[in-house]
C-alpha positions as CSV (number, residue, x, y, z in Angstrom):
1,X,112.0,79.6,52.7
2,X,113.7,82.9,53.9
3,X,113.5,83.0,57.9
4,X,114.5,86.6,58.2
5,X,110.8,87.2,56.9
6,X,108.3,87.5,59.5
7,X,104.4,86.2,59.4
8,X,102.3,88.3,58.2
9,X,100.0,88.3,61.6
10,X,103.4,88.5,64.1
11,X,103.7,91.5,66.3
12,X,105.9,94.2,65.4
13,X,109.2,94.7,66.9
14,X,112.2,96.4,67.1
15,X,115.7,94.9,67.6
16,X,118.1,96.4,70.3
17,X,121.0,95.3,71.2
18,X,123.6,95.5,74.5
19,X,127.0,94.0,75.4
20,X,125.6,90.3,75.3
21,X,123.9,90.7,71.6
22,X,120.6,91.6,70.2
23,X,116.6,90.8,70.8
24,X,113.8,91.3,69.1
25,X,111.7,93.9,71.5
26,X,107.8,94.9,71.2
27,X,107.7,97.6,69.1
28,X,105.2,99.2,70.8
29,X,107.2,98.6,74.2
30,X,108.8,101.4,76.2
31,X,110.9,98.7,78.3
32,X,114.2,97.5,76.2
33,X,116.3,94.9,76.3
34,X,117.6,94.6,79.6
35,X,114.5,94.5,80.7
36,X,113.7,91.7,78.5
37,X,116.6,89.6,79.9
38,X,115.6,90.6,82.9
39,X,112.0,88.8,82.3
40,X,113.9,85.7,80.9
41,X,116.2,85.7,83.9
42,X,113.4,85.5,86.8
43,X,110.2,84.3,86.4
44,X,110.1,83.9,89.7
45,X,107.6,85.7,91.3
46,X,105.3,86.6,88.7
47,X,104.3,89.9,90.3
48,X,105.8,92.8,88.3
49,X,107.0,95.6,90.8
50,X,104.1,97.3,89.3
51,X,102.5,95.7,92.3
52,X,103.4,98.3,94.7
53,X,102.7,101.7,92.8
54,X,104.8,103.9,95.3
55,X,107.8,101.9,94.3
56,X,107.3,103.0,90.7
57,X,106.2,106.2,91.7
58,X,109.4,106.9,93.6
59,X,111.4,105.6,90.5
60,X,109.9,108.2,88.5
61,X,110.8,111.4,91.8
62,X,114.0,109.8,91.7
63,X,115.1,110.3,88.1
64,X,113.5,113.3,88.2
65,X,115.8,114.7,90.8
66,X,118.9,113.1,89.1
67,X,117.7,115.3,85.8
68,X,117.3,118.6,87.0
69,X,120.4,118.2,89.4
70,X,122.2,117.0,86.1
71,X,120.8,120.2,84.6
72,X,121.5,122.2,86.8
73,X,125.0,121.2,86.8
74,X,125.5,121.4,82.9
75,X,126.2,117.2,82.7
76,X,123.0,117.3,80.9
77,X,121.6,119.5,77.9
78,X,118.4,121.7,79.1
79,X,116.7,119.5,75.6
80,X,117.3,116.7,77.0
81,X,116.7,117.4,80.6
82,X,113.5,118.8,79.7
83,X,112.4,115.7,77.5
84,X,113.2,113.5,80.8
85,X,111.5,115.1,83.6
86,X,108.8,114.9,81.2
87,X,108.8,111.4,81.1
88,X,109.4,111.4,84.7
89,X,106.3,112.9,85.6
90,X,104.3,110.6,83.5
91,X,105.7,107.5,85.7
92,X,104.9,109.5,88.6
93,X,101.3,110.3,87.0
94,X,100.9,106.5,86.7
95,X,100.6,106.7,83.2
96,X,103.2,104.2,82.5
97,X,102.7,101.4,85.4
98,X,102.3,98.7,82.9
99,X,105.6,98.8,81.7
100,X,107.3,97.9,85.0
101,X,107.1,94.8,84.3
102,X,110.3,92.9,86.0
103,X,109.4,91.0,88.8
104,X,109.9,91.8,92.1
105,X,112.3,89.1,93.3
106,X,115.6,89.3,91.2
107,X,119.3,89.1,91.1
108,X,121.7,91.6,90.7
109,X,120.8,94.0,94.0
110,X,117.6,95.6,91.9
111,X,119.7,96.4,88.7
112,X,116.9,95.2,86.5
113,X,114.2,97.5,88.6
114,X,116.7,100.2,87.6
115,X,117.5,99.3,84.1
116,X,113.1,98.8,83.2
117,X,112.6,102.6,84.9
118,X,115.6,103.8,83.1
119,X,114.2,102.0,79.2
120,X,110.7,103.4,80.2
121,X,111.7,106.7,80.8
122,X,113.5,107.3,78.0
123,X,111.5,105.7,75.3
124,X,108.9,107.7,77.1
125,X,111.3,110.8,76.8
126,X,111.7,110.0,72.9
127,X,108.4,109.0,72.3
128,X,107.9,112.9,73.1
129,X,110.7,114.3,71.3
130,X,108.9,112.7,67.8
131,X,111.2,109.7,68.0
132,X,110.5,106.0,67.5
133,X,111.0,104.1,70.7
134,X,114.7,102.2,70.6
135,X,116.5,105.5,68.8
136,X,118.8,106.0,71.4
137,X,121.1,108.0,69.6
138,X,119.3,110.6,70.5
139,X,118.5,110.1,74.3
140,X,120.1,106.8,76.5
141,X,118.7,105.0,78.9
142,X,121.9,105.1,80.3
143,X,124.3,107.9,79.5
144,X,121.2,110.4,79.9
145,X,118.4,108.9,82.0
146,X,121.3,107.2,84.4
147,X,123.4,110.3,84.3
148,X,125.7,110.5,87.6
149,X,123.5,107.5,89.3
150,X,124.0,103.4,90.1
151,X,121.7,101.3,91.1
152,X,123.0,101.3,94.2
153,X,122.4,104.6,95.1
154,X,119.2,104.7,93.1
155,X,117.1,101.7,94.0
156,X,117.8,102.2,98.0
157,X,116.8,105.5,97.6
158,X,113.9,104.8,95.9
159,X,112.8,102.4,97.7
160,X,113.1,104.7,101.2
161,X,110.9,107.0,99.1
162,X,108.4,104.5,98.8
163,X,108.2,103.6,102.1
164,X,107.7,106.8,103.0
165,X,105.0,107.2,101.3
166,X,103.2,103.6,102.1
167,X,103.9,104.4,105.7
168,X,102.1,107.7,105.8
169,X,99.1,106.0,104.3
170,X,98.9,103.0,106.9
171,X,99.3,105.8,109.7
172,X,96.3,107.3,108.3
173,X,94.6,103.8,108.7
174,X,95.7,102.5,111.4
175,X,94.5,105.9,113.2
176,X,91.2,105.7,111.8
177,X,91.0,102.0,113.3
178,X,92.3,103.7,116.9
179,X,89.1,106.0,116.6
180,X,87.0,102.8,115.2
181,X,87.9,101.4,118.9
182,X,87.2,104.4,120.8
183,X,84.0,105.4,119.8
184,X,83.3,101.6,120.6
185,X,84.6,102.5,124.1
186,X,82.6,105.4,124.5
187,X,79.5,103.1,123.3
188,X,79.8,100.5,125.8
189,X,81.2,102.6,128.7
190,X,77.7,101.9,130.8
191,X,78.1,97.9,129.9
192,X,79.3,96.0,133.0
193,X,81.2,92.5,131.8
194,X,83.1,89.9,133.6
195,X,87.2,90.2,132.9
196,X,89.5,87.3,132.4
197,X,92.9,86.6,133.0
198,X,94.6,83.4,132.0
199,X,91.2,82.7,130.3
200,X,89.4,82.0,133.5
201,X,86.6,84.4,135.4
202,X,88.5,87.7,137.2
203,X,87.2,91.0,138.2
204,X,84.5,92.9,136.7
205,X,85.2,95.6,134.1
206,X,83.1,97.5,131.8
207,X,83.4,96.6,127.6
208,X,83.9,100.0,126.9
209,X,87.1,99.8,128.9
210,X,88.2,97.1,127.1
211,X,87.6,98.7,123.7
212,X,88.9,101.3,125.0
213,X,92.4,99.5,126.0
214,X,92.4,98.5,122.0
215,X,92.4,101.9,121.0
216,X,95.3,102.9,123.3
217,X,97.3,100.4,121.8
218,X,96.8,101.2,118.5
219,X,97.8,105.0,119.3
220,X,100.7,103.3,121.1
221,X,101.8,101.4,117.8
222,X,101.1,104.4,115.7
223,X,103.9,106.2,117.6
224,X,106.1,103.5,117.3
225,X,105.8,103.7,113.4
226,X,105.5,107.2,113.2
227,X,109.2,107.8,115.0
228,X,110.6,105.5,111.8
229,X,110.1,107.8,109.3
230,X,112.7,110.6,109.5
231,X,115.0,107.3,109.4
232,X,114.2,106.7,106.2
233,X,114.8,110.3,105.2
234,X,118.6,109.5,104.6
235,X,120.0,108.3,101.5
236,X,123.0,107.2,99.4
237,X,122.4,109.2,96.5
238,X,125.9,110.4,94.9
239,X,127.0,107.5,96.0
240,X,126.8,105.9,92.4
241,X,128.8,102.6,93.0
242,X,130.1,102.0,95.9
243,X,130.2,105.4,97.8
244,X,133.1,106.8,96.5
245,X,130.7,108.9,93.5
246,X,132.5,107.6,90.8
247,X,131.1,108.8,87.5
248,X,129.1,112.3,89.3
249,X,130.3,115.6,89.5
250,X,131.2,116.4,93.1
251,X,128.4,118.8,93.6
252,X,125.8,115.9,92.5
253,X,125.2,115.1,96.0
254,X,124.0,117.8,97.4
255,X,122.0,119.0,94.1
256,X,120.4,116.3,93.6
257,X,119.2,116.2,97.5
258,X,117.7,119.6,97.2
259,X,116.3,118.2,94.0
260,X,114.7,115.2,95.7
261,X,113.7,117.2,98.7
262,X,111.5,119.8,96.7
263,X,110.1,116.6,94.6
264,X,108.8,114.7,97.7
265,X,107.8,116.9,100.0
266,X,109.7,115.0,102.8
267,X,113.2,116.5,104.6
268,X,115.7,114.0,102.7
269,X,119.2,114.7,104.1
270,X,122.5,112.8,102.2
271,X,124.1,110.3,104.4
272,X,128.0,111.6,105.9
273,X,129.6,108.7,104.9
274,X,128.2,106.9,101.6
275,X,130.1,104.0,101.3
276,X,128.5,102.9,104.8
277,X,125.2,104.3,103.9
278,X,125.2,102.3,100.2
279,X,126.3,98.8,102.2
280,X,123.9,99.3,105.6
281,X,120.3,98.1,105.5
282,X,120.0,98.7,109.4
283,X,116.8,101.2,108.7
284,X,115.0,98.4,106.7
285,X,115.3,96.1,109.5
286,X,114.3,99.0,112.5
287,X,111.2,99.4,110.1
288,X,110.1,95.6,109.8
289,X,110.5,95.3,113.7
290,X,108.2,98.0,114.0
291,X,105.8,96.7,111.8
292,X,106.0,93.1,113.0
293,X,105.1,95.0,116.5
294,X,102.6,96.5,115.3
295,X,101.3,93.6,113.0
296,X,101.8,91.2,116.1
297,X,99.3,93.5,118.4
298,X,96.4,94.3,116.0
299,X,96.7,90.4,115.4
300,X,95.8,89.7,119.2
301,X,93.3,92.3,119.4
302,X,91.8,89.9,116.5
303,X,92.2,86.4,118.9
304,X,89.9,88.9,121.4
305,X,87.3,89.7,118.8
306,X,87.1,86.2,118.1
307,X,86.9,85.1,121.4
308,X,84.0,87.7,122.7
309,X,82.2,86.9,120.1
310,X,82.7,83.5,119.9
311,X,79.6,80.6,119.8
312,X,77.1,82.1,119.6
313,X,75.3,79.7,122.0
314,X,77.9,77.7,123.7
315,X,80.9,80.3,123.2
316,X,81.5,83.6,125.3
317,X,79.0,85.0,122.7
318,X,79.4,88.6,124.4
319,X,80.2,90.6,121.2
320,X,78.1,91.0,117.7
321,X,80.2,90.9,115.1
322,X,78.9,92.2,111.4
323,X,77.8,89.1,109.8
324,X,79.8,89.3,106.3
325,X,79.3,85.7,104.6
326,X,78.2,82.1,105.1
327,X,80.4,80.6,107.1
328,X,79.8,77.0,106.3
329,X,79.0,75.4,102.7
330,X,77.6,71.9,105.0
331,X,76.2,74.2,107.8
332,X,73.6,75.9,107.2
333,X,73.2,79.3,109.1
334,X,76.8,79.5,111.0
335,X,78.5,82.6,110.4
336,X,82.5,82.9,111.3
337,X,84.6,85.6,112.0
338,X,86.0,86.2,108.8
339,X,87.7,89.6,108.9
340,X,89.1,89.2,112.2
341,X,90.7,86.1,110.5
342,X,92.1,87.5,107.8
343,X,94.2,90.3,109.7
344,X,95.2,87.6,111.9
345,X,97.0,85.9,108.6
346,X,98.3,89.4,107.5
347,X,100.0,89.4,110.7
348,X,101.7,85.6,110.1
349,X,103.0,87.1,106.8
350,X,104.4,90.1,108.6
351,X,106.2,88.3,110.8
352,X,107.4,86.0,108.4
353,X,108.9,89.0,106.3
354,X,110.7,90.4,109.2
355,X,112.7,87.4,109.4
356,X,113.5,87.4,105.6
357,X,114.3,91.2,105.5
358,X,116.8,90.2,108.6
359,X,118.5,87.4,106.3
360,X,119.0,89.4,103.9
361,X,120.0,92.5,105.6
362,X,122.9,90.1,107.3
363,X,123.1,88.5,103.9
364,X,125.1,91.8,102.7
365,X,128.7,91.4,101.8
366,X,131.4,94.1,101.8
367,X,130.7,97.5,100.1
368,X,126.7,96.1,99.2
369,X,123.8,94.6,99.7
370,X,123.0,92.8,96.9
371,X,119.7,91.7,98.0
372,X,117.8,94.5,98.9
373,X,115.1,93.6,95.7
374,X,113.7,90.9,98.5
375,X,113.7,93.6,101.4
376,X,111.4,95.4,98.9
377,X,109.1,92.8,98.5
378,X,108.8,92.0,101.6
379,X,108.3,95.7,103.0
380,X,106.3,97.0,100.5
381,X,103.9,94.2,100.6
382,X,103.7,94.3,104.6
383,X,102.4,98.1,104.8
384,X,100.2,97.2,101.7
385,X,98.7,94.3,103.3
386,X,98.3,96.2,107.1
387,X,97.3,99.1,105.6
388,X,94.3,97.2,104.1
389,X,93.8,95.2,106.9
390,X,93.2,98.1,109.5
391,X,90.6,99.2,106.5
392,X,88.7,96.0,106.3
393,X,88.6,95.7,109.9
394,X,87.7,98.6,110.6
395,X,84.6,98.9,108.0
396,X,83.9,95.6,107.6
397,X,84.1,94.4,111.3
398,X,84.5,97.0,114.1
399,X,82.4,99.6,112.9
400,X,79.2,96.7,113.2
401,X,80.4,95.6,116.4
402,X,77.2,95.3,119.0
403,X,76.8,94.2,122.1
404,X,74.9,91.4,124.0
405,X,74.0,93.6,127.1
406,X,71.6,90.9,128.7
407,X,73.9,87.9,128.3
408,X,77.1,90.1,130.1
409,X,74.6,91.7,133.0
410,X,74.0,87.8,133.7
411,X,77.5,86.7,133.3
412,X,78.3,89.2,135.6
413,X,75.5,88.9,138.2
414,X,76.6,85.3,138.9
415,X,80.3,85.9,138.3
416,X,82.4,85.3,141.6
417,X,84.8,87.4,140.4
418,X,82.6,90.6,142.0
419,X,83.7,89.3,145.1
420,X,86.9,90.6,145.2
421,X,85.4,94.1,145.8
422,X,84.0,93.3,149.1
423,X,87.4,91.6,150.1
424,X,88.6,94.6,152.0
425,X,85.1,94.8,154.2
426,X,84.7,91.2,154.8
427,X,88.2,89.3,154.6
428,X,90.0,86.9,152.0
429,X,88.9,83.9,154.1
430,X,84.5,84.8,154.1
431,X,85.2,85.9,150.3
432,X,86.9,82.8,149.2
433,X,84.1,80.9,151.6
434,X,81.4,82.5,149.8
435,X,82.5,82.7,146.1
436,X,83.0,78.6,147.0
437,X,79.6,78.7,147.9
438,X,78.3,80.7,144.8
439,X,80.3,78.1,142.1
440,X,78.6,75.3,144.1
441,X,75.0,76.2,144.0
442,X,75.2,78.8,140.5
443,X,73.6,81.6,143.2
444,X,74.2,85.3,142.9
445,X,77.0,86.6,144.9
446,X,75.0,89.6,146.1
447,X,73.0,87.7,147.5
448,X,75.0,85.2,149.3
449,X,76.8,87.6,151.2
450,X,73.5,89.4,152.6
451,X,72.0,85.6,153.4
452,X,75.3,85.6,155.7
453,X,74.4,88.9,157.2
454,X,77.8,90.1,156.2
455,X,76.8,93.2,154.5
456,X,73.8,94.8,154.1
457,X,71.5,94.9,150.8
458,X,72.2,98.7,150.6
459,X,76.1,97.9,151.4
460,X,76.5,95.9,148.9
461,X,74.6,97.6,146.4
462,X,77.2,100.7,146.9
463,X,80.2,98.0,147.0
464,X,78.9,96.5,143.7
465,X,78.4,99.5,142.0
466,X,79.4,100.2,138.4
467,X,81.9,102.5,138.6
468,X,83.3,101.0,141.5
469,X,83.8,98.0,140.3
470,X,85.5,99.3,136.7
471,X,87.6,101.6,139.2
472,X,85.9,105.1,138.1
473,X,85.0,107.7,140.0
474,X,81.9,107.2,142.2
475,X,78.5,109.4,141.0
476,X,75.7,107.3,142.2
477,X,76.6,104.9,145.1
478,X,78.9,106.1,148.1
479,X,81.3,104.1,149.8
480,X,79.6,102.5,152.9
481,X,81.5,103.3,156.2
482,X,81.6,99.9,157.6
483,X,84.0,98.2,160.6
484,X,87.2,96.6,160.4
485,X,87.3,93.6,158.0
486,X,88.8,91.1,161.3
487,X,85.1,91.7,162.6
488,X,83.7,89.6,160.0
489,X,83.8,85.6,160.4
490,X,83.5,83.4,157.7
491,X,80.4,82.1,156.5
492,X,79.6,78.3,157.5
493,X,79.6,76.1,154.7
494,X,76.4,75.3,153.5
């Protein structure tokens, strides 16, 4: 039997080869074969980086600069050039996501990344030019594509490009939830509610002041995130392998900055020193902080939700939230709060990522950090994941949100709380005395404190007004004049 002769029903490849020997490749492939060692090496994750389209996007604004900067400085024929940018901006397209197919957790500091954008573009680039996929005699993955780059210039930079870009779009989110919250506060500014501190009954407040508080909070985080980005503007490329720019023609640097500039859109600026730049992964770690912020409030705005709403008989059972699914498969009728729930667990997995992005960023030895493929992961996935959390939340939850006006005007009406605004007319010692009074019996403060001919009906309808009581400006009840509070004894004890 002669083994060199294939099945008539096998697939058709192609056999390229490298410094370790040959492999049989998909002929109809545009990855080659360090890519393919690269899917032997780490079937780790099995989530292709294909997962996070910006980081393949970026790839392909990346090489694109390196081309035109290589053209432009004659290392690279205009053919050739040409035949690459158009490749380029087909990865950028997303016409080629498929074949990004390394995983996303590897060895060797994101060489494989590299090496699979570098195969796909130029198999792409020959495909074009009328050649077979593999014939790289007449364009290299690496003496053309790779011209005057490393990975180590090339994957950090790309990878700052893709942030870029995933950050902008949870800004955009994570605004649109800020207005979700306010318009709530507008909503419920006339709805009078009991607030709590340590869990336990304090002074009135209205809801829409506590939506309200969400929103400002979210603005709050949004400027956090938003003073991040021009950090992750600077970049190593020109750096090639260690800083020094080995391998590229001293005017790469700045050429291929302009390039990259023009390309993005954002204000990219080469780092003064590169050999600190390619070894430092301090802007990684400022960005995961600010996201694990970020991640850490929305999560506890969530705990809130869940609590006003909880029951709804024997919970606070304040809040309507959108009912989006059974909640029980033994239960019949109980509904949970199911997208609260699920940012809450985008928020674990945030904070979980901000630890391994700080291992790894102090991981880094000497002139590299060699694993910066897990910083991807774990950045990438954390704005994907919180960018489509402040969506669901705010579609699927906060938009819905109602309120149970009857149950709060009773909550407050018997609250004790609403006591502490008549402590200045009537003293700590009869307020305390009557709010005792009020827990003992379940009556109405209100009218406790006119039984005890403290204040008058009309007094403490002023005192007990809405906007007093939620600390806004007075339009419909003035301030009584009334005498000195030491005039007032304490109730007796009933």
């Amino acid at each position: 039997m002669n083994n060199d002769v294939a099945p008539p029903d096998a697939p058709a490849t192609r056999t390229e080869r490298d410094s370790l020997g040959s492999l049989q490749i998909p002929a109809e492939a545009y990855w080659g074969i360090h890519t393919a060692r690269a899917l032997s090496n780490f079937p780790i994750s099995r989530r292709p980086i294909s997962v996070y389209p910006h980081f393949v996007r970026a790839f392909g604004s990346v090489k694109l600069a390196a081309a035109r900067a290589n053209a432009e400085l004659g290392v690279l024929t205009a053919e050739k050039a040409q035949l690459i940018e158009a490749a380029c901006e087909d990865v950028r397209a997303g016409l080629l996501d498929d074949q990004f197919v390394v995983g996303v957790v590897q060895g060797g500091a994101g060489t494989s990344t590299n090496m699979n954008a570098n195969e796909v573009i130029a198999n792409r680039a020959l495909e074009l030019a009328g050649h077979p996929k593999g014939a790289y005699e007449f364009l290299h993955p690496l003496d053309d594509v790779n011209r005057s780059q490393s990975t180590n210039d090339v994957y950090p930079t790309a990878l700052k490009v893709a942030l870029c870009t995933g950050l902008d779009q949870l800004l955009d989110e994570l605004d649109l939830l800020r207005l979700a919250f306010a318009y709530k506060g507008r909503e419920f500014a006339h709805v009078l509610k009991v607030g709590r501190t340590q869990l336990q009954d304090a002074v009135p407040m209205t809801l829409g002041q506590e939506f309200r508080s969400f929103a400002v909070t979210l603005g709050e985080d949004h400027s956090r995130l938003r003073e991040t980005s021009p950090l992750l503007y600077e970049h190593n490329l020109g750096a090639t392998a260690i800083g020094t720019g080995i391998t590229a023609d001293p005017r790469y640097a700045a050429a291929v900055n302009h390039q990259l500039r023009a390309i993005t859109g954002y204000d990219h600026v080469t780092a003064q020193d590169l050999v600190e730049a390619t070894s430092d992964a301090g802007v990684f770690m400022t960005l995961s902080s600010t996201l694990k912020r970020s991640a850490i409030k929305l999560s506890k705005i969530c705990n809130d939700l869940r609590l006003l709403s909880s029951g709804p008989q024997a919970g606070f059972g304040e809040i309507n939230l959108p009912p989006r699914q059974a909640g029980s498969s033994i239960m019949p009728g109980k509904v949970n709060p199911v997208i609260p729930e699920v940012v809450n667990q985008i928020a674990f997995s945030v904070a979980g990522a901000d630890v391994t992005v700080t291992m790894a960023a102090e991981a880094g030895q000497l002139q590299l950090n060699a694993f910066e493929p897990i910083i991807a992961h774990s950045l990438l996935q954390s704005l994907t994941w919180l960018e489509n959390g402040c969506r669901t939340l705010r579609v699927n939850c906060v938009d819905g949100i109602t309120a149970n006006e009857r149950r709060l005007s009773q909550m407050v009406g018997s609250s004790v709380g609403i006591v502490t605004a008549l402590t200045p007319y009537i003293g700590y010692t009869a307020a305390a005395a009557l709010a005792k009074q009020a827990l003992a019996g379940q009556r109405d403060v209100a009218d406790l404190v006119v039984e005890s001919g403290l204040l008058t009906r009309e007094e403490v309808t002023g005192l007990l007004a809405l906007e007093r009581l939620a600390g806004q400006p007075t339009t419909t009840a003035p301030i009584p004049v009334l005498p000195p509070v030491q005039q007032f004894p304490a109730p007796a004890e009933r």
